[in-house]
PAKOLVEX-647807 format. One record per residue: x, y, z of N, C-alpha, C in turn; chain; residue in three letters. Coordinates in steps of 0.1 Angstrom, whole numbers, plus 5000, padded with zeros to 4 digits. Layout:
BEGIN
X,Y,Z,X,Y,Z,X,Y,Z,A,ALA
...
END
This chain:
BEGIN
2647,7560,5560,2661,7560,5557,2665,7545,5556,A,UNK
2670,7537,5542,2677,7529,5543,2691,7524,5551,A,UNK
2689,7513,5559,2702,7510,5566,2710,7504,5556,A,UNK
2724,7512,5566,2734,7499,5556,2739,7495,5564,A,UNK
2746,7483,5559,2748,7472,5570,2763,7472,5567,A,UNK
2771,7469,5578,2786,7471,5580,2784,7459,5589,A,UNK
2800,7454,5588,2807,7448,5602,2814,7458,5612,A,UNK
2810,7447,5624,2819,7457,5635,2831,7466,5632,A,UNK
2843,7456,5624,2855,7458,5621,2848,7474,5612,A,UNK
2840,7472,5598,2837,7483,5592,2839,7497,5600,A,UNK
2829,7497,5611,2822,7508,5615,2835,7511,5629,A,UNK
2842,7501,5632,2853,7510,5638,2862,7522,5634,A,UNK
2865,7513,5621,2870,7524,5606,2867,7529,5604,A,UNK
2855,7532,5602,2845,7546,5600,2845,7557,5612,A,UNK
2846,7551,5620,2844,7559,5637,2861,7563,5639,A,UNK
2870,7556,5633,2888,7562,5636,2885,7569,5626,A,UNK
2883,7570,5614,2883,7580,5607,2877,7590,5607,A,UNK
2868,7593,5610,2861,7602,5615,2865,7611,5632,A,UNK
2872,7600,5637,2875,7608,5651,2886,7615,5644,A,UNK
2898,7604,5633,2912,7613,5636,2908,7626,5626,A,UNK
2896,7625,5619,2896,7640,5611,2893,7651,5619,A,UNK
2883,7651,5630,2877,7659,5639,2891,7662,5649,A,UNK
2896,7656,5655,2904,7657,5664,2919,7660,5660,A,UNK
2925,7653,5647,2939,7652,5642,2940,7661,5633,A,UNK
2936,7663,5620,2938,7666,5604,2928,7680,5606,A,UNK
2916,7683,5610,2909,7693,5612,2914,7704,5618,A,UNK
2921,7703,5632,2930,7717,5644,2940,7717,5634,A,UNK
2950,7712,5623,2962,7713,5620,2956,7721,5608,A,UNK
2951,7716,5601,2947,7727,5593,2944,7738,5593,A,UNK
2934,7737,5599,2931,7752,5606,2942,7760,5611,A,UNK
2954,7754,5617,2962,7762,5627,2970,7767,5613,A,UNK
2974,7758,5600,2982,7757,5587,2975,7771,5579,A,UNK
2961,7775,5581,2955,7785,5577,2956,7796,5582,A,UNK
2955,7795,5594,2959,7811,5606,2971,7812,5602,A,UNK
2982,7803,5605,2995,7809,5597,2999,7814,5587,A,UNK
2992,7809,5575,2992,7816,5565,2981,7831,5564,A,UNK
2974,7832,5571,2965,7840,5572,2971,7856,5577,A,UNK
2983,7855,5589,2987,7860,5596,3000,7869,5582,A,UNK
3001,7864,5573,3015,7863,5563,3009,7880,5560,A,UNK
3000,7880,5557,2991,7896,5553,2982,7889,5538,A,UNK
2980,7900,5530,2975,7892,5516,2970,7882,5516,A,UNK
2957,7879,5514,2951,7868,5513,2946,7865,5500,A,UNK
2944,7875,5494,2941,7873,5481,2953,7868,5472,A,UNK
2966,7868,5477,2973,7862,5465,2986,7854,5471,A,UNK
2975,7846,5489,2983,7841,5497,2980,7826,5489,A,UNK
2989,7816,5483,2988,7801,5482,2987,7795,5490,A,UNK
2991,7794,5505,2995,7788,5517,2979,7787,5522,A,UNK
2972,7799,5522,2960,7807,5528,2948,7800,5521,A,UNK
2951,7798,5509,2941,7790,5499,2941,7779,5496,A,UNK
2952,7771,5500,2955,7758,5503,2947,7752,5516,A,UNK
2952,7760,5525,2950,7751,5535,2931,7756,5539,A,UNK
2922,7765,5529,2910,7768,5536,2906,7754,5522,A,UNK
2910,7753,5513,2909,7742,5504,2908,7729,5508,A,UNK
2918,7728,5515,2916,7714,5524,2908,7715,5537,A,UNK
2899,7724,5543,2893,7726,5548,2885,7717,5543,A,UNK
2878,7726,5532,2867,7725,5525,2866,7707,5524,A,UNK
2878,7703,5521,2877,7685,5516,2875,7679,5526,A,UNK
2880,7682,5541,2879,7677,5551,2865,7679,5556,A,UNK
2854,7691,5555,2842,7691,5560,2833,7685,5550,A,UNK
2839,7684,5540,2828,7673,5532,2829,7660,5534,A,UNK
2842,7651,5539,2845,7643,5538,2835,7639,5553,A,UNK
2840,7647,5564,2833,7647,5577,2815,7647,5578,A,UNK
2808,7653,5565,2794,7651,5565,2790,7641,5558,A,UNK
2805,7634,5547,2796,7620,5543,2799,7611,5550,A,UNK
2811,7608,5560,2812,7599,5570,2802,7602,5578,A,UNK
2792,7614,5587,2787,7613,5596,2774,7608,5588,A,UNK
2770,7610,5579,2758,7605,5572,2759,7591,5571,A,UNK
2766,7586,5565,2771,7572,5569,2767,7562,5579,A,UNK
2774,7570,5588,2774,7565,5601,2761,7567,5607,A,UNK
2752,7574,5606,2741,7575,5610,2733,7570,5603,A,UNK
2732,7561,5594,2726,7551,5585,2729,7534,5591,A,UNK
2745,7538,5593,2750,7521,5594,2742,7513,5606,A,UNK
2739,7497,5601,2735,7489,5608,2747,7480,5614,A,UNK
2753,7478,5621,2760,7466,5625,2757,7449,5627,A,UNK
2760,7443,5618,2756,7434,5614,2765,7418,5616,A,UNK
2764,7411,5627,2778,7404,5629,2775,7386,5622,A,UNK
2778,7388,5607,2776,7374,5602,2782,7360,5607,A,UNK
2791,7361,5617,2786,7348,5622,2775,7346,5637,A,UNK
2766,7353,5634,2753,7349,5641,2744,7346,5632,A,UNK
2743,7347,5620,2736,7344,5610,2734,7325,5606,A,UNK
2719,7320,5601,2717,7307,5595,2732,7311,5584,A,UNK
2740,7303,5587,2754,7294,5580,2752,7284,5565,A,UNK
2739,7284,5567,2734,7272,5557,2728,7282,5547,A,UNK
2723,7293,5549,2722,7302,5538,2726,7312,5531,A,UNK
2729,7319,5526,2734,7329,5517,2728,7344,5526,A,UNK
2741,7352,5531,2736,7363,5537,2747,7368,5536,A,UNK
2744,7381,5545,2753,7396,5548,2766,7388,5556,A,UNK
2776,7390,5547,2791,7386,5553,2792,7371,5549,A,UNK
2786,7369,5542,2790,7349,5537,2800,7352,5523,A,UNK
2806,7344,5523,2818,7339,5515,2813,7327,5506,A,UNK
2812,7330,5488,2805,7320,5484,2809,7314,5471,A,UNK
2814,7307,5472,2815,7303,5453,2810,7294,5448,A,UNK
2806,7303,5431,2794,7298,5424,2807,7292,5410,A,UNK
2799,7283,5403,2799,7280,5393,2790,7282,5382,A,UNK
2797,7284,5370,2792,7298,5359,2787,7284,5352,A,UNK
2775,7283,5350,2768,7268,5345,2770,7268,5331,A,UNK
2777,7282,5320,2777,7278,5309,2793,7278,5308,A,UNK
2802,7284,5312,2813,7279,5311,2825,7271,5322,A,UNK
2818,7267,5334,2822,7259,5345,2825,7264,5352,A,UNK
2835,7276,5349,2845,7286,5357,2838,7290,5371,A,UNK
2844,7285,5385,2842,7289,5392,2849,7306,5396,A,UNK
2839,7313,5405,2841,7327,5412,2839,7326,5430,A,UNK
2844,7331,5434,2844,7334,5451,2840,7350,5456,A,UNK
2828,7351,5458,2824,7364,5467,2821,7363,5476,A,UNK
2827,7378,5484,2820,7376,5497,2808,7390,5498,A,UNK
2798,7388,5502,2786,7398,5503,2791,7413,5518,A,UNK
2794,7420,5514,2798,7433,5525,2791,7445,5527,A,UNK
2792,7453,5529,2788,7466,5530,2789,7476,5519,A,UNK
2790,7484,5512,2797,7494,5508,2806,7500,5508,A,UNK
2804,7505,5521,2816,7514,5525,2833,7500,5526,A,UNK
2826,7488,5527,2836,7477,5532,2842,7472,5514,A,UNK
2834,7475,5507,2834,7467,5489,2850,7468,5483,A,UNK
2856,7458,5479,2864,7460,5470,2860,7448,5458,A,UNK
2851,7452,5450,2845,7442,5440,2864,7437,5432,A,UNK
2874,7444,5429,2883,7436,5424,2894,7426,5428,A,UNK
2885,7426,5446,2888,7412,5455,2876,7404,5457,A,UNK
2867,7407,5450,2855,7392,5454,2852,7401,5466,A,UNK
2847,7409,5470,2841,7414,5481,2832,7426,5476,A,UNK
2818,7426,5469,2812,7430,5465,2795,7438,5476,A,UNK
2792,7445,5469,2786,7452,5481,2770,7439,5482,A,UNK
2762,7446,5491,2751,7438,5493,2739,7442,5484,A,UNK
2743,7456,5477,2734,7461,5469,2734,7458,5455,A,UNK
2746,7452,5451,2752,7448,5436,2738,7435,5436,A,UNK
2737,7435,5418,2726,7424,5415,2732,7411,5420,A,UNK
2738,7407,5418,2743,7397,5423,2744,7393,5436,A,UNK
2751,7402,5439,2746,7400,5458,2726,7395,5457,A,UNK
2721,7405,5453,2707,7404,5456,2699,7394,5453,A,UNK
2708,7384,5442,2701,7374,5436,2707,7359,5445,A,UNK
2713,7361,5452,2725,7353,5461,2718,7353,5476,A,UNK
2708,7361,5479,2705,7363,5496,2695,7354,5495,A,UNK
2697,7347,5504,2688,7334,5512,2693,7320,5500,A,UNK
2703,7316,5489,2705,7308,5488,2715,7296,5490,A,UNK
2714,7281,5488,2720,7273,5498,2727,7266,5487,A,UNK
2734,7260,5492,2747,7254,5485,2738,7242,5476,A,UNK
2741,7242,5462,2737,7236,5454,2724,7243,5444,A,UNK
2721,7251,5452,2709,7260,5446,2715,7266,5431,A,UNK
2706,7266,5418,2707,7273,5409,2701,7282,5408,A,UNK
2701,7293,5396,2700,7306,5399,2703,7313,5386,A,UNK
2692,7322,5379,2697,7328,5370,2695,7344,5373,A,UNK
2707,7354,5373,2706,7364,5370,2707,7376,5362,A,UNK
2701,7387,5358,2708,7395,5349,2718,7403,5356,A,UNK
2732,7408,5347,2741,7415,5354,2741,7422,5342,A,UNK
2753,7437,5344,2755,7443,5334,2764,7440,5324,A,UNK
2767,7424,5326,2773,7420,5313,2763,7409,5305,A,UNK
2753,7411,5308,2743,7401,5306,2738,7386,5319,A,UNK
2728,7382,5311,2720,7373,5319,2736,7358,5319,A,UNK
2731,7353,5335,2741,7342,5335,2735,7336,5345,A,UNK
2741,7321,5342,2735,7313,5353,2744,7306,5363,A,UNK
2741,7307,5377,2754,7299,5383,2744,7289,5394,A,UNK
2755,7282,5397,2747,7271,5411,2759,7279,5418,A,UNK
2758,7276,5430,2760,7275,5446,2773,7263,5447,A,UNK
2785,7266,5450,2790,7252,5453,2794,7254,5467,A,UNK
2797,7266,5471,2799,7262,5486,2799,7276,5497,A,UNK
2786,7278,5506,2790,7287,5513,2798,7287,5528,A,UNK
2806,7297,5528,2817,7302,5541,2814,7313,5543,A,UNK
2817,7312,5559,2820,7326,5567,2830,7326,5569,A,UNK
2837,7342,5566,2852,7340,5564,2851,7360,5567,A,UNK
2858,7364,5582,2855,7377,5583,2858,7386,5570,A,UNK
2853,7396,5567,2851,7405,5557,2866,7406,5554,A,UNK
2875,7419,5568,2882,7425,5569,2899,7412,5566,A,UNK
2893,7400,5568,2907,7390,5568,2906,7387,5552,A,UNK
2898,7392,5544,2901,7391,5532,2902,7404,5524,A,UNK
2903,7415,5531,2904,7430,5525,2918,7424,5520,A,UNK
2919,7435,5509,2935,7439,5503,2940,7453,5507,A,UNK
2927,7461,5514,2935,7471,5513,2928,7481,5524,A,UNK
2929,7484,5537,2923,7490,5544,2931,7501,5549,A,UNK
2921,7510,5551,2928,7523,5551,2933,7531,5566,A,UNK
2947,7535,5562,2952,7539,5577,2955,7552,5583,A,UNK
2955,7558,5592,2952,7570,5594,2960,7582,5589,A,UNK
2972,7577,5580,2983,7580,5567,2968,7586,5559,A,UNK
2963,7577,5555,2951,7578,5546,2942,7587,5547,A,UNK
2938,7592,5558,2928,7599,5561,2927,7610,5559,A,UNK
2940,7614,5564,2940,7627,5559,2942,7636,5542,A,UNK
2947,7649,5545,2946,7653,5533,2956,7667,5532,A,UNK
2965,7660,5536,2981,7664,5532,2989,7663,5523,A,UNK
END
């Protein structure tokens, strides 16, 4: 089984969400289905097929977080060599044909929002980025084509203090 690697912060998120589904969103539903169940007619109850519906989204959602989680590595990047390109570093490259600097930080998956510079560890780029040091050049293919960048500066900068958008237990459910 391939690990994935998460931050602490990650896999708490994963572990509240998963508890408040099992514990919060899971009994309510159910209890929202006995009620409607109790109505009589179930064959042409909405209430009754709604809420065994959201069942259904909730025990799927609960076997791919538990799969998840029984994969994830916890991985705390500031214990990591600082001097080179790893899991949770903060890095910006310059695009050697048109100068334009970019800022990524290398994360998890489950942690990615690639349209904040927080790209997973599995993306080419990430993979062409692990173990190198500030000033290093580097050519990779992406799916926009081959490009070349140097290294101008790596930072550790926690994952979660640069999210845009983390999800709250508003979220979790499926109401």
């Amino acid at each position: 089984m391939q690990r994935e690697p998460i931050t602490q912060e990650g896999y708490d998120l994963l572990t509240r969400e998963f508890k408040y589904l099992v514990e919060v969103e899971k009994p309510k539903v159910s209890r929202e289905k006995e009620v409607a169940a109790a109505l009589g007619d179930r064959s042409e109850n909405a209430d009754y097929h709604a809420a065994k519906e959201k069942l259904r989204h909730i025990d799927k959602r609960l076997f791919f977080l538990n799969a998840l989680l029984q994969k994830t590595q916890i991985i705390n990047p500031e214990t990591l060599d600082h001097s080179r390109m790893h899991f949770g570093a903060t890095i910006t490259l310059t695009d050697l044909n048109t100068e334009e600097t970019a800022t990524y930080t290398i994360c998890g998956s489950y942690e990615s929002e690639p349209e904040n510079g927080l790209i997973t560890i599995h993306a080419p780029l990430s993979k062409a980025l692990i173990g190198k040091q500030e000033g290093d050049e580097f050519t990779v293919n992406l799916p926009s084509g081959k490009k070349e960048y140097e290294v101008e500066k790596i930072e550790y900068i926690g994952v979660f203090t640069l999210k845009q958008h983390i999800k709250t237990e508003k979220e979790f459910g499926f109401s």
